[in-house]
VOPAGU-2260 file (C-alpha; in pm, 1 decimal, decimal comma):
REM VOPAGU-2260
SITE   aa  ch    i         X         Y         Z
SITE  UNK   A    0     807,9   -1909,9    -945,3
SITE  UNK   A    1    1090,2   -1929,6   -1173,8
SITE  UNK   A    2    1221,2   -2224,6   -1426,6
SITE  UNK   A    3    1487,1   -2299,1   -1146,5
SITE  UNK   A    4    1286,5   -2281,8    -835,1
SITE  UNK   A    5     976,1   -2514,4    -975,3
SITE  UNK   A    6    1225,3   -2796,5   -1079,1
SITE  UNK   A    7    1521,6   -2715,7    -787,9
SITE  UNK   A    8    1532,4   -3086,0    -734,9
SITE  UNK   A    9    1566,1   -3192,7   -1088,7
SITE  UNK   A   10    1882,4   -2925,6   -1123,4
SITE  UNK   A   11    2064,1   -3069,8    -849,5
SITE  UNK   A   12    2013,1   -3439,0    -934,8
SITE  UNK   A   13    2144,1   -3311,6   -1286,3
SITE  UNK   A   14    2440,1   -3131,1   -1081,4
SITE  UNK   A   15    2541,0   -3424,7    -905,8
SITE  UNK   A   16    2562,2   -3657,5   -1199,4
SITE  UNK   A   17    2740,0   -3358,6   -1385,2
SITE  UNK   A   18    2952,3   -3289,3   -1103,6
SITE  UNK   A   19    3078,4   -3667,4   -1069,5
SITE  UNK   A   20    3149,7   -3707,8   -1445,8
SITE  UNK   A   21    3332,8   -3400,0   -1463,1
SITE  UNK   A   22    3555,2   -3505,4   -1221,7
SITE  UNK   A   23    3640,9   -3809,0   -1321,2
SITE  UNK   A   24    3700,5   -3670,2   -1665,7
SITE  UNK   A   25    3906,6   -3376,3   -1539,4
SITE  UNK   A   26    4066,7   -3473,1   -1220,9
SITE  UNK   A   27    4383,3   -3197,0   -1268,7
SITE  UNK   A   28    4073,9   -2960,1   -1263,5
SITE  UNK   A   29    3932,1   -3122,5    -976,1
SITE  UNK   A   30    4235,2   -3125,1    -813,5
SITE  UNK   A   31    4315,3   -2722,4    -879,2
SITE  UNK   A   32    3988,9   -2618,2    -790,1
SITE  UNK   A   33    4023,5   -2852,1    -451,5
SITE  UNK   A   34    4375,2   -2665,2    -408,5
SITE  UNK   A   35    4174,9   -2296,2    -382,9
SITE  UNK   A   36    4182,9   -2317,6     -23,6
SITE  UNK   A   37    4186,7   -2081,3     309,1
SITE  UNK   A   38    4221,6   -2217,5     650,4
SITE  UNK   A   39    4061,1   -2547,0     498,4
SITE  UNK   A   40    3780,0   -2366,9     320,4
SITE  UNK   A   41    3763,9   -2408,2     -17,0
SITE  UNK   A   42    3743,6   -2048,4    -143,0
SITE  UNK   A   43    3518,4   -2101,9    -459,6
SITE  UNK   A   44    3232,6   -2271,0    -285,5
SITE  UNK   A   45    3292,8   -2031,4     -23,5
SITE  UNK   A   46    3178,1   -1789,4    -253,8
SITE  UNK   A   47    2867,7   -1958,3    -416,6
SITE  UNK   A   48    2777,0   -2019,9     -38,7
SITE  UNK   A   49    2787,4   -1652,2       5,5
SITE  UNK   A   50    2592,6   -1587,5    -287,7
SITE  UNK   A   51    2314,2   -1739,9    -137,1
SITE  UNK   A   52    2354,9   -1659,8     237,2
SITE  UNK   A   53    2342,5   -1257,9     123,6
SITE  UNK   A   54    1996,1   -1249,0      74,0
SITE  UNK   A   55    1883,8   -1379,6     411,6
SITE  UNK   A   56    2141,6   -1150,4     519,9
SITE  UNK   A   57    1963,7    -870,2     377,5
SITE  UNK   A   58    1651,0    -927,5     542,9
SITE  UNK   A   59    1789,3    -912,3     871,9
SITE  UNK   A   60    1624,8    -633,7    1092,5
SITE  UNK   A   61    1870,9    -543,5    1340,5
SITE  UNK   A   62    1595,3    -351,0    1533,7
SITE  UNK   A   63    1355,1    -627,3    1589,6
SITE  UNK   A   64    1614,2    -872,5    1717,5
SITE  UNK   A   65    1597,8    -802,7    2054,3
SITE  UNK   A   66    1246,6    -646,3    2037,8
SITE  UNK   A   67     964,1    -690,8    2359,0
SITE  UNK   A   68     727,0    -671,7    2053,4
SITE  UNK   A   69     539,7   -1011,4    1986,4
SITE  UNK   A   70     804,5   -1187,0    1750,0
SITE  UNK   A   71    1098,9   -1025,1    1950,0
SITE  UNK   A   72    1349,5   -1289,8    2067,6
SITE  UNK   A   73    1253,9   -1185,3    2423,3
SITE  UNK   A   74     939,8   -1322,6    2400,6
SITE  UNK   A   75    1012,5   -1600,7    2187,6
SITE  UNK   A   76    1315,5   -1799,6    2407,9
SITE  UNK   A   77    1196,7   -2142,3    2333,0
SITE  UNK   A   78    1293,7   -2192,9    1955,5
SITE  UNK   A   79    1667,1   -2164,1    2088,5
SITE  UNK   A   80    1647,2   -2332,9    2391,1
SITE  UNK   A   81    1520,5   -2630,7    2152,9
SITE  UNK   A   82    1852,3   -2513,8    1965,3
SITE  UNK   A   83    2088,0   -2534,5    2195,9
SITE  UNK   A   84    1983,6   -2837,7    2366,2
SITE  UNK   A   85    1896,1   -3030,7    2041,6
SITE  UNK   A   86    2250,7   -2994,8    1913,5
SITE  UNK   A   87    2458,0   -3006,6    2216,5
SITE  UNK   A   88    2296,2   -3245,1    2438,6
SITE  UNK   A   89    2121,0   -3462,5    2204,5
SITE  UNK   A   90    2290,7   -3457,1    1841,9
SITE  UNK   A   91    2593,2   -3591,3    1954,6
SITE  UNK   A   92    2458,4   -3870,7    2127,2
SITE  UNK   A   93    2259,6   -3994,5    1891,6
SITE  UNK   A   94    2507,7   -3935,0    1634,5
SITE  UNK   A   95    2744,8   -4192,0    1835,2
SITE  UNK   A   96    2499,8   -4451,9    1902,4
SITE  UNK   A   97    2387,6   -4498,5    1523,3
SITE  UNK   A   98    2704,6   -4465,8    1434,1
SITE  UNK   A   99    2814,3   -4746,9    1675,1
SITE  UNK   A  100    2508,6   -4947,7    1554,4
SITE  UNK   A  101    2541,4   -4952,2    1192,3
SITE  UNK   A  102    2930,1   -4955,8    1111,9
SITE  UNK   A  103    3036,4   -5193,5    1415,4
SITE  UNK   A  104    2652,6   -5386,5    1437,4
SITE  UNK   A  105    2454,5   -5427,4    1109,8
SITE  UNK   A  106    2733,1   -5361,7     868,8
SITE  UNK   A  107    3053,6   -5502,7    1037,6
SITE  UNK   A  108    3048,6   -5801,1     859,5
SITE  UNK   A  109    3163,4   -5586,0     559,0
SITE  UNK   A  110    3403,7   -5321,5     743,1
SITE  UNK   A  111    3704,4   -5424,4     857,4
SITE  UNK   A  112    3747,5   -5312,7    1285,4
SITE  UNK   A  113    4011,5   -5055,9    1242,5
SITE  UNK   A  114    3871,5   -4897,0     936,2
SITE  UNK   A  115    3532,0   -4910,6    1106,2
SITE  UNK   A  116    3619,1   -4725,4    1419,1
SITE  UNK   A  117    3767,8   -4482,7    1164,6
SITE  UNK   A  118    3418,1   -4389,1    1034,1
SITE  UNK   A  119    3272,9   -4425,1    1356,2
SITE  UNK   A  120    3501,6   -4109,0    1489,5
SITE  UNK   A  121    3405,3   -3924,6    1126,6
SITE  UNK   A  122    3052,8   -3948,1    1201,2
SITE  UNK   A  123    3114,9   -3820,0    1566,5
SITE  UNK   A  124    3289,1   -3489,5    1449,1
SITE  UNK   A  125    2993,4   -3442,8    1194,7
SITE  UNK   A  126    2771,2   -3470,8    1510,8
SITE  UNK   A  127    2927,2   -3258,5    1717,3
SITE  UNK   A  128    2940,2   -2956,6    1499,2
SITE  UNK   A  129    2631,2   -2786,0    1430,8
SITE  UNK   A  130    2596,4   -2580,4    1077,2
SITE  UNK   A  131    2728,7   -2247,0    1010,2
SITE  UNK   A  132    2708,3   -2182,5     695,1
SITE  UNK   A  133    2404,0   -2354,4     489,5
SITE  UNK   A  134    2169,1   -2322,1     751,7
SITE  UNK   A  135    2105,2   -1959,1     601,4
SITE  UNK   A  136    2002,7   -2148,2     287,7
SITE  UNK   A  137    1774,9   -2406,1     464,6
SITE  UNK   A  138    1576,7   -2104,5     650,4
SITE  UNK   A  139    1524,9   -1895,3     362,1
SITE  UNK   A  140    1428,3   -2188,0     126,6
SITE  UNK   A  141    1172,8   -2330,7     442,3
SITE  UNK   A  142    1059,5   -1948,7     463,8
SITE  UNK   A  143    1231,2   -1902,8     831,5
SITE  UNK   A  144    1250,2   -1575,4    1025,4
SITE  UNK   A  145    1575,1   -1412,9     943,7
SITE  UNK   A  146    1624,6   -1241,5    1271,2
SITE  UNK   A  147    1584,0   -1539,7    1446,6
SITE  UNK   A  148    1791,1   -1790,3    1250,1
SITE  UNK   A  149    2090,6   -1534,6    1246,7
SITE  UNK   A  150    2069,4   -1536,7    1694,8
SITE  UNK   A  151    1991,0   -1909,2    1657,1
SITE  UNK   A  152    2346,3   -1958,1    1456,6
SITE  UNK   A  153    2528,8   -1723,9    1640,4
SITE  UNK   A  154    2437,1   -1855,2    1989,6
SITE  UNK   A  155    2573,9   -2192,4    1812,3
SITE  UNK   A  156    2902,0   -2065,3    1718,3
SITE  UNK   A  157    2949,7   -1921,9    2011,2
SITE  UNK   A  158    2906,0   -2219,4    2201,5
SITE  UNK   A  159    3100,9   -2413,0    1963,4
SITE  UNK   A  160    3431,8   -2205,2    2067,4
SITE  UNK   A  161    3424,6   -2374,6    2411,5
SITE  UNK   A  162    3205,4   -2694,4    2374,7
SITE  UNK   A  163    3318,2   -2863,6    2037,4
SITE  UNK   A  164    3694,3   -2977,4    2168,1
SITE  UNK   A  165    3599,8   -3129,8    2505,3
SITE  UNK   A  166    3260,3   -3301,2    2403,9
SITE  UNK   A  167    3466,1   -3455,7    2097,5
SITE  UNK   A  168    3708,4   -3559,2    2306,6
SITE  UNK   A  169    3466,5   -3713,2    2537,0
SITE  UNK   A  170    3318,9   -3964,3    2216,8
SITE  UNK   A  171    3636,0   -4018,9    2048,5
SITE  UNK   A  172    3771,3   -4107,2    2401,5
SITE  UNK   A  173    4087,8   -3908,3    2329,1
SITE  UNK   A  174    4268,2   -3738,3    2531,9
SITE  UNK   A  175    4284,6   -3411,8    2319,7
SITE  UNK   A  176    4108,2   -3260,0    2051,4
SITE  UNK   A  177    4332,7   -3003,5    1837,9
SITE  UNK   A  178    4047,0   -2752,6    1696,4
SITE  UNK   A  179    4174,8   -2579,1    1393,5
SITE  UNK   A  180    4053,4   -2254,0    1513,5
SITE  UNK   A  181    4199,0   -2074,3    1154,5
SITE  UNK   A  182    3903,9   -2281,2     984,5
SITE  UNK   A  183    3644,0   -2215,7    1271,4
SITE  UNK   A  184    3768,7   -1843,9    1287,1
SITE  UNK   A  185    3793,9   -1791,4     866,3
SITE  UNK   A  186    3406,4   -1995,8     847,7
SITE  UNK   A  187    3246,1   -1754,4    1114,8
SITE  UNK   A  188    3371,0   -1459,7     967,1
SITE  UNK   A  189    3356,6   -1617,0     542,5
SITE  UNK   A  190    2932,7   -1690,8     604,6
SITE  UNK   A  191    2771,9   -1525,9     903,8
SITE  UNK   A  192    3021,7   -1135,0     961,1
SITE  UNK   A  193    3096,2   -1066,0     637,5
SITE  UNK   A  194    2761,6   -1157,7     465,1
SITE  UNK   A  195    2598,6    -967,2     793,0
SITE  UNK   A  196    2767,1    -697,6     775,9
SITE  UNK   A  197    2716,9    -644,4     390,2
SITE  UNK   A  198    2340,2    -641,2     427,3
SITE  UNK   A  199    2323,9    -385,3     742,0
SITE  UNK   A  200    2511,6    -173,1     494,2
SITE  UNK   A  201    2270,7    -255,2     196,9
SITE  UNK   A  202    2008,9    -187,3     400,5
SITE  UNK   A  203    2142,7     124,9     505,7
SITE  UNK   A  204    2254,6     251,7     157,0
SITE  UNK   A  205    1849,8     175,2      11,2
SITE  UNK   A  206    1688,4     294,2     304,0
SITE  UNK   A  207    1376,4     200,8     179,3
SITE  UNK   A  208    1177,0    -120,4     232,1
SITE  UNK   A  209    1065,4    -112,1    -107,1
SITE  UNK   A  210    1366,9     -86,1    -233,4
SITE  UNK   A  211    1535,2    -387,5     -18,8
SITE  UNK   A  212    1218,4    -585,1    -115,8
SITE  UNK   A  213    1299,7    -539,2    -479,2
SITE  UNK   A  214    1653,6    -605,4    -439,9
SITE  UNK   A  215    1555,4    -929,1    -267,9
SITE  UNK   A  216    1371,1   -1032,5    -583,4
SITE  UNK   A  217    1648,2    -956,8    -820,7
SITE  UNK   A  218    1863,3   -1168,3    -622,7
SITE  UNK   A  219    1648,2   -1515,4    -635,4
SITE  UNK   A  220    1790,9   -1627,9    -959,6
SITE  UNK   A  221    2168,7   -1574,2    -783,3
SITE  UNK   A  222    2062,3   -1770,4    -464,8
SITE  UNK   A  223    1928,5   -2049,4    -683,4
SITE  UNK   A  224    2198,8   -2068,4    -907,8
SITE  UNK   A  225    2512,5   -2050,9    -654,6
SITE  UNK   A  226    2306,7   -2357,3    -455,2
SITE  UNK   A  227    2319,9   -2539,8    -798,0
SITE  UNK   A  228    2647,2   -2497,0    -855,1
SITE  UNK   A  229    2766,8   -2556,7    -527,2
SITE  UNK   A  230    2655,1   -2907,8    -520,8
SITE  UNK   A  231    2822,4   -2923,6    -875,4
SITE  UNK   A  232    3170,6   -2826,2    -732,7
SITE  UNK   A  233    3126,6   -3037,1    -395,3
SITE  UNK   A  234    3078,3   -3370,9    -626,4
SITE  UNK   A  235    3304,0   -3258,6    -891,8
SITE  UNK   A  236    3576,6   -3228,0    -588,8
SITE  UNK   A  237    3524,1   -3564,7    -447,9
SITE  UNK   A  238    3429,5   -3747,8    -768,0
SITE  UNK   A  239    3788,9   -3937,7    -700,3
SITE  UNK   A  240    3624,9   -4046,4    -332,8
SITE  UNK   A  241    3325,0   -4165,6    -474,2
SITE  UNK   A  242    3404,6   -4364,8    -738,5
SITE  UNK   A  243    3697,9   -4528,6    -593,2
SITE  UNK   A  244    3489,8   -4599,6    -243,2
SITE  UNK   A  245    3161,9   -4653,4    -392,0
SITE  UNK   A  246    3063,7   -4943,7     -79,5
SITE  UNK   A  247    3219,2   -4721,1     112,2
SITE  UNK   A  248    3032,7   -4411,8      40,8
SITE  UNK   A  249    2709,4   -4604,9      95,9
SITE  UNK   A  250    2758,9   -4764,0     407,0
SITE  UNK   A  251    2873,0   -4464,4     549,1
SITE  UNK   A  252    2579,0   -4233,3     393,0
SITE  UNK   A  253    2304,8   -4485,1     527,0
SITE  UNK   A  254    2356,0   -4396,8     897,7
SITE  UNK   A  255    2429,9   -4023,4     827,6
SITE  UNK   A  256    2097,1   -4007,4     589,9
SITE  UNK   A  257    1916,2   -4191,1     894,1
SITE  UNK   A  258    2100,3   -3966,1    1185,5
SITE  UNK   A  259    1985,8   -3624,7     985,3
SITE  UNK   A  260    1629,8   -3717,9     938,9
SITE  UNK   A  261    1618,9   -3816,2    1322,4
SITE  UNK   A  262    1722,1   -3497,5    1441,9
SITE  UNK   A  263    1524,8   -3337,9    1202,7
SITE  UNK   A  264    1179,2   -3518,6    1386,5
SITE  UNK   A  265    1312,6   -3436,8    1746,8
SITE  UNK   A  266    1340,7   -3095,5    1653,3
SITE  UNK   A  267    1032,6   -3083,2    1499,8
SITE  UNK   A  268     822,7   -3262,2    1762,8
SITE  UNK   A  269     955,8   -3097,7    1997,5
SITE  UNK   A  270     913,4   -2679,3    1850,0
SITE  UNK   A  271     520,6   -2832,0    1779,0
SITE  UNK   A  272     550,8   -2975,1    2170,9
SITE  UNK   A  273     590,0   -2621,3    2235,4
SITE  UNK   A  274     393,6   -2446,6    2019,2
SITE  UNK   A  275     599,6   -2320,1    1796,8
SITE  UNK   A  276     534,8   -2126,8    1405,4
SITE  UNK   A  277     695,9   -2202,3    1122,6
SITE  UNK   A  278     933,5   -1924,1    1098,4
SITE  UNK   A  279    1087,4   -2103,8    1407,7
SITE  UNK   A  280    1056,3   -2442,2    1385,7
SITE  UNK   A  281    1124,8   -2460,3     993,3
SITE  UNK   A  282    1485,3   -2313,1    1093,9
SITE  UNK   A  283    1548,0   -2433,9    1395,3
SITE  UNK   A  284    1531,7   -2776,4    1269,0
SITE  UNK   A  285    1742,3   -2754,8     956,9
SITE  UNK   A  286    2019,8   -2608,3    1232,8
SITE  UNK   A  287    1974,8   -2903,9    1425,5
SITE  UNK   A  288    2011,8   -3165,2    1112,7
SITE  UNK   A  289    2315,5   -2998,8     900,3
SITE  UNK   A  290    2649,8   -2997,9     976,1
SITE  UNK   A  291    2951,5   -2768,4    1035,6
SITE  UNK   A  292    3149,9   -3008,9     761,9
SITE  UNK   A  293    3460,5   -2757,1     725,8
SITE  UNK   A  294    3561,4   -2805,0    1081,3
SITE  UNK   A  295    3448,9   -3198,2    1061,7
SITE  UNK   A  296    3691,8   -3247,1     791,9
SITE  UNK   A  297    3961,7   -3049,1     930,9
SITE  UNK   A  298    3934,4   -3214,4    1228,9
SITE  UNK   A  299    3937,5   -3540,3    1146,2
SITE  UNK   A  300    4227,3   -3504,6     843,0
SITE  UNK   A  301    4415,4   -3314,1    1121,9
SITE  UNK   A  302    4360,2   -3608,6    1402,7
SITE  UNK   A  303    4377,3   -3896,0    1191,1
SITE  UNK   A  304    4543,4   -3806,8     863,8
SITE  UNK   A  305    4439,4   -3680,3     508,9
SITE  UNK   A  306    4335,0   -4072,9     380,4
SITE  UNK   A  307    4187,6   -4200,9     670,2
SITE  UNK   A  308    3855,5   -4379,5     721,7
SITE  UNK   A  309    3765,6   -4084,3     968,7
SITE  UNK   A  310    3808,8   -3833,4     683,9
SITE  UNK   A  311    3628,6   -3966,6     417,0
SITE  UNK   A  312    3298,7   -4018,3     657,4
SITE  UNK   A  313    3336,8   -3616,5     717,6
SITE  UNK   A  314    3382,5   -3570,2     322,8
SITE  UNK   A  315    3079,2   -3828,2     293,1
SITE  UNK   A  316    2871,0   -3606,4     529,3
SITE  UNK   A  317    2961,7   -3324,3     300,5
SITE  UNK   A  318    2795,7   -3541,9     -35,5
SITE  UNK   A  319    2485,1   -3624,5     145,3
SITE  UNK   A  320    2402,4   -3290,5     297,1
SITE  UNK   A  321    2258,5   -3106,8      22,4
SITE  UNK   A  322    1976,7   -3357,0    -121,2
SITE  UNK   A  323    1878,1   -3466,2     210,2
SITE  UNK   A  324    1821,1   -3093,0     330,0
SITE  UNK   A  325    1658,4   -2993,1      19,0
SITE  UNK   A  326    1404,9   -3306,6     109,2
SITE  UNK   A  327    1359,9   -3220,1     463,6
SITE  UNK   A  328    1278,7   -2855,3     317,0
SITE  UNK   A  329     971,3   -2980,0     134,0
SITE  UNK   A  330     912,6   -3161,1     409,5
SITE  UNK   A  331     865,8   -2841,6     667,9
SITE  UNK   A  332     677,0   -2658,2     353,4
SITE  UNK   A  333     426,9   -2920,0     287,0
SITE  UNK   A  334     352,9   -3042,6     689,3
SITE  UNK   A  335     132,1   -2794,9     822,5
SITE  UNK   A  336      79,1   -3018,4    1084,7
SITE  UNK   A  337     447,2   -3008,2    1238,2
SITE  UNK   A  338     507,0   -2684,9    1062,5
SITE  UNK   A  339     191,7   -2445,6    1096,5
SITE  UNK   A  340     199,2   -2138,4     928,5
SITE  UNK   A  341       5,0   -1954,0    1141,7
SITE  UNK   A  342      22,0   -1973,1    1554,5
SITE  UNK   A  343     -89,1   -1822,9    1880,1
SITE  UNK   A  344     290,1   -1671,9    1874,4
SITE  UNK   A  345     367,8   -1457,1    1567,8
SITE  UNK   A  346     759,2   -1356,2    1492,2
SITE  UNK   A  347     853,5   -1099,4    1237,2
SITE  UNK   A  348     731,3   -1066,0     897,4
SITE  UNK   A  349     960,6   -1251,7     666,7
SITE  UNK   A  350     947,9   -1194,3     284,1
SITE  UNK   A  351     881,2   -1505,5      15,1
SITE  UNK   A  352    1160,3   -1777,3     -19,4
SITE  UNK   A  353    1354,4   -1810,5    -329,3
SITE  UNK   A  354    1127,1   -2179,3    -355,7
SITE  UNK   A  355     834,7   -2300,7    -147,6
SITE  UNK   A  356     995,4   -2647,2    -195,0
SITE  UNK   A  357    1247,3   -2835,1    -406,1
């Protein structure tokens, strides 16, 4: 294990601070690097983000997905049943109720009713859109199955295309929901086609397994790195938000901390409820507890405006995503007991993470 996978959790803390004071030193850089966007995806962490989703990418085995072999997806159905129903029938829900509980109960003494039902609807689109993106991150770090993470997210997109306006609707208790399909469209094809389709071809251009495996190893220092400065860029972005909003920021990061780490558990219990390994669980977890922020933000910026209370709770989720993951990765590393390593199910082999734990 490398310098930057044994302290991974020491770099980022060191990113964040660095991230924050850069921006507040250099907001015209801030603000150009902020401006480098597609569809509301900022291109340059786009980028980094692919960096580190390729290597899960490339250990993708397109003939095992749908393989009766033990560890085919035919004979494993109830990691993504726990998927699906986790983060359309129960995320939500729970994201509105502790939402509701903190911002209008415990802290509404300090937020004023309008603003308040402004983060309230900002934590709602967090909860009702699962993660794209990062989630390749969280399985490779938490040693997941590639092949199954990969179904797990596309089953979740593909739900999202029909589920995300009306259930969001439903919460907010609006009438209509305007989904910014360029950003859910441009995301889809930015972190799970392109990156998918670059390691089939990898794969088919080394041929060997060797080879690939070698490959893999080369490209641990990139993974690691683009993570690191990915959380660099996202605070250097929104250093403005934070320290302008710093009460803000906290009350709003308390019930999103507390909401992920929830989620997280249900998952959990619920893979071990059903027997479950690692390479399963570990993933199907972090799906459940990270968000699809792109489309959160757009959302909300595009229903309630570009300052709004509603935004900055999406750009809020954003902040808090990447240290609380990282934590709930050494949590699924170190806890045998709701992660074990070895079951009566098996699923396919999956090479080494890029870190055991953060």
């Amino acid at each position: 294990m490398g310098i930057f996978e044994r302290f991974l959790s020491l770099w980022i803390a060191l990113a964040i601070v660095a991230g924050v004071a850069l921006g507040a030193l250099f907001p015209g850089a801030a603000a150009a690097i902020e401006a480098l966007q597609v569809a509301r995806i900022n291109l340059p962490i786009a980028l980094l983000i692919w960096g580190m989703i390729f290597p899960m990418m490339l250990a993708v085995d397109f003939g095992s997905i749908a393989s009766r072999e033990e560890g085919g997806l035919r004979r494993q159905p109830k990691g993504l049943i726990v998927t699906v129903a986790v983060n359309w029938l129960i995320k939500p829900l729970t994201m509105t109720a502790i939402a509701w509980l903190f911002i209008r109960g415990l802290f509404g003494a300090w937020i004023p009713a309008e603003l308040g039902d402004q983060y309230i609807a900002g934590m709602i689109l967090l909860g009702v859109a699962p993660c794209t993106a990062m989630v390749f991150v969280w399985s490779r770090l938490s040693d997941g199955d590639p092949n199954y993470t990969l179904v797990q997210v596309a089953i979740n997109d593909l739900i999202m295309v029909f589920a995300f306006a009306p259930i969001a609707a439903l919460l907010l208790g609006v009438s209509d929901v305007l989904v910014p399909w360029d950003t859910l469209v441009t995301a889809v094809g930015l972190f799970v086609v392109v990156p998918l389709a670059a390691g089939w071809l990898t794969r088919l251009l080394l041929r060997s397994p060797g080879r690939i495996e070698r490959l893999e190893a080369r490209l641990k220092p990139l993974a690691i790195v683009s993570l690191i400065a990915t959380v660099l860029l996202l605070f250097l972005v929104q250093a403005g938000a934070i320290l302008a909003n710093p009460v803000a920021i906290v009350l709003i990061a308390i019930p999103l901390i507390l909401q992920t780490y929830l989620i997280f558990w249900i998952t959990a219990q619920w893979m071990r409820l059903w027997r479950q390994p690692h390479a399963i669980a570990a993933p199907g977890a972090m799906i459940g507890a990270s968000n699809f922020f792109e489309l959160a933000v757009a959302v909300a910026i595009s229903l309630f405006g570009l300052n709004s209370g509603a935004a900055l709770a999406t750009v809020v989720g954003v902040l808090v995503e990447v240290p609380v993951m990282l934590s709930l990765v050494a949590i699924a590393n170190r806890n045998q007991q709701l992660f074990p390593r070895t079951s009566g199910c098996q699923v396919t082999e999956t090479h080494p993470s890029p870190a055991s734990a953060p």
